[in-house]
C-alpha positions in Angstrom: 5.6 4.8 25.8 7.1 2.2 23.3 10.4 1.8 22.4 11.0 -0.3 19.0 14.6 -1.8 18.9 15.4 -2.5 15.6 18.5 -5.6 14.1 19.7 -7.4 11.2 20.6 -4.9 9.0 24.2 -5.4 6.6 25.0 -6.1 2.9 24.1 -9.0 0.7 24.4 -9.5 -2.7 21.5 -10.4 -4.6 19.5 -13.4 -4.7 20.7 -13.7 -0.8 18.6 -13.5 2.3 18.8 -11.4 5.5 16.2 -11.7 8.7 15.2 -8.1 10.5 14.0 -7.9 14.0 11.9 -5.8 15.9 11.8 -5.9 19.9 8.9 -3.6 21.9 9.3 -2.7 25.2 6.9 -0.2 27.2 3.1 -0.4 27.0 3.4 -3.2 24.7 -0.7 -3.7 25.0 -1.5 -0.3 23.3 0.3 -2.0 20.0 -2.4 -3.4 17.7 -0.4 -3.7 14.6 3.3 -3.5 13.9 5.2 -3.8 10.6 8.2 -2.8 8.8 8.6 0.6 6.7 11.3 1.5 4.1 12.9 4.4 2.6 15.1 3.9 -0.9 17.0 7.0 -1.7 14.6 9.5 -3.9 11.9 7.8 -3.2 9.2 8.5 -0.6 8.8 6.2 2.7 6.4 2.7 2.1 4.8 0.3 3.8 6.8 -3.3 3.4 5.1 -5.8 5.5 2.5 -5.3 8.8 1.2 -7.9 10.6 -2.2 -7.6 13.4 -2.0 -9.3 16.9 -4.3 -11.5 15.4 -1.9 -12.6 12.6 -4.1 -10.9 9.4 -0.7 -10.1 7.1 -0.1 -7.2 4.6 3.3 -7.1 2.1 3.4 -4.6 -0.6 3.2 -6.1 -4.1 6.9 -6.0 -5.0 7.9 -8.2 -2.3 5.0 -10.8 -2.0 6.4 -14.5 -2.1 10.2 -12.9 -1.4 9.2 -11.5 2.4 7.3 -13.0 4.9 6.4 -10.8 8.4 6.0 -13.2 11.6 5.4 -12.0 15.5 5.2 -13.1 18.5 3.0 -11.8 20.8 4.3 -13.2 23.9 7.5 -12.1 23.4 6.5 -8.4 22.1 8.3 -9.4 19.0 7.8 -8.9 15.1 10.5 -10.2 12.1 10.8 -9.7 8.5 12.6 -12.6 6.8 13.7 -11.3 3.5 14.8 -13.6 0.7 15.3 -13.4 -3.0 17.0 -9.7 -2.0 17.1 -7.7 -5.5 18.6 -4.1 -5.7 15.9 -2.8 -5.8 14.9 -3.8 -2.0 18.3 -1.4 -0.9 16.4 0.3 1.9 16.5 2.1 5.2 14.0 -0.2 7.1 11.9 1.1 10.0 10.2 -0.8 12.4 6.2 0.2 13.2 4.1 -0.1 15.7 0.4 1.8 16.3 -0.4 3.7 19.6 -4.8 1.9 18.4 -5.2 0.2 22.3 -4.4 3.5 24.1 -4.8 6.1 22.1 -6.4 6.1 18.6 -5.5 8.5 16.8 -1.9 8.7 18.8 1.6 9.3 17.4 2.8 5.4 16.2 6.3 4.5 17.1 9.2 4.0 14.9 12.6 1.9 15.5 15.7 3.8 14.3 16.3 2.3 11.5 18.9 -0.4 10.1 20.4 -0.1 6.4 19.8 -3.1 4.2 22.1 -2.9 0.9 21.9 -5.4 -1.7 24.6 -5.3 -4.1 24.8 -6.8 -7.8 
């Protein structure tokens, strides 16, 4: 009952920066945390970035000080504003967003996905 609208995705070289964005629509109040997922090719999905409604943060190691997660609540919202990109960070990147509020151990729902390439 949430759809995740994912943009922002494209090619940068590295060192550069890109912003993603994540819009929910639906029943937004069953979200308790949302955050941003990525896939690299042979390597298995992982958690980037996830932030709470009440702001507590979580980046993976590899991109703490380079990433930073924001949302906004009111505007059923949540950003990942990337900098610093290496090769390394050339991803599929998923939006996320938990089902906790309405059902707890509920299927979370996923954006579709936008390609960030960072070229050398």
């Amino acid at each position: 009952q949430v759809q995740l609208v994912e943009s922002g995705g494209g090619l940068v070289q590295a060192g550069g920066s890109l912003r993603l964005s994540c819009a929910a629509s639906g029943d937004t109040i069953c979200i308790s945390v949302m955050g941003w997922y990525r896939q690299a090719p042979g390597k298995e999905r992982e958690l980037v970035a996830s932030i709470s409604s009440g702001g507590r943060t979580n980046y993976a190691d590899s991109v703490k000080g380079r990433f930073t997660i924001s949302r906004d609540n009111a505007k059923n919202t949540v950003s990942l504003q990337m900098s610093s990109l290496k090769p390394e960070d050339t991803a599929v990147y998923y939006c996320h967003a938990d089902n906790y509020y309405c059902s707890h151990s509920g299927p979370p729902y996923w954006g579709q996905g936008t390609q960030v390439t960072v070229s050398s």
